[in-house]
C-alpha positions, 0 to 999 in steps of 0.5 A: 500500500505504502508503494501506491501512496495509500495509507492504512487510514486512507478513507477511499480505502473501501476492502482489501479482497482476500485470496480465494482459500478455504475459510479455515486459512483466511480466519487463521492468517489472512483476516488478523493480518489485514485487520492489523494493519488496516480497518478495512474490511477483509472480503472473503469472495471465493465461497462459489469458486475456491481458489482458483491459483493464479485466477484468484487476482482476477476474478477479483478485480473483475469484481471490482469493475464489474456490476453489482455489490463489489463495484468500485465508486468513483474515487474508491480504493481497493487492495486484492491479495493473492497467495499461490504455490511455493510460498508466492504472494502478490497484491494489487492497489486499485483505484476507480478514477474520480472522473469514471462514469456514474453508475446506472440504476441497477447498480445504485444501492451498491454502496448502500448494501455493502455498508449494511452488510448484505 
């Protein structure tokens, strides 16, 4: 994050989505790692997919940039961590531009639904 100019208090950071492992991992390593060193809140997305190696990355950012209740609002930063075999680990800072068009209709209460949780 430090290396992306965002800081661990930045408020535009909205998630840090966690690799797509099992549930038992996460809990153990990934959610208290992240949670010292930001309030925001780990996501764990892979529940209809499992880790899908080198695709965990990927398919969350297409979340991210895609419609529904992950979408980034303009202006809104994430984190995407990644883990893979051998010990490798990677992490994408990414941001929606200020400028990016509006959201249509279906995608409005988006930001609405992930702040109440649903």
């Amino acid at each position: 994050m430090y290396d992306a100019g965002v800081s661990p208090d930045d408020p535009a950071l909205r998630d840090v989505f966690l690799p797509r492992l099992g549930h038992a991992a996460l809990s153990a390593a990934y959610t208290p790692a992240v949670a010292l060193v930001t309030s925001a809140p780990a996501r764990d997305t892979g529940h209809d997919t499992g880790h899908l190696g080198a695709g965990d990355i990927l398919a969350n950012l297409a979340l991210l940039a895609g419609p529904g209740r992950w979408r980034l609002s303009p202006g809104e930063t994430a984190v995407v961590l990644s883990a893979g075999g051998g010990f490798t680990w990677s992490c994408a800072v990414v941001r929606r531009p200020e400028d990016a068009p509006a959201d249509d209709a279906r995608n409005s209460d988006s930001s609405r639904d992930r702040k109440e949780g649903a």
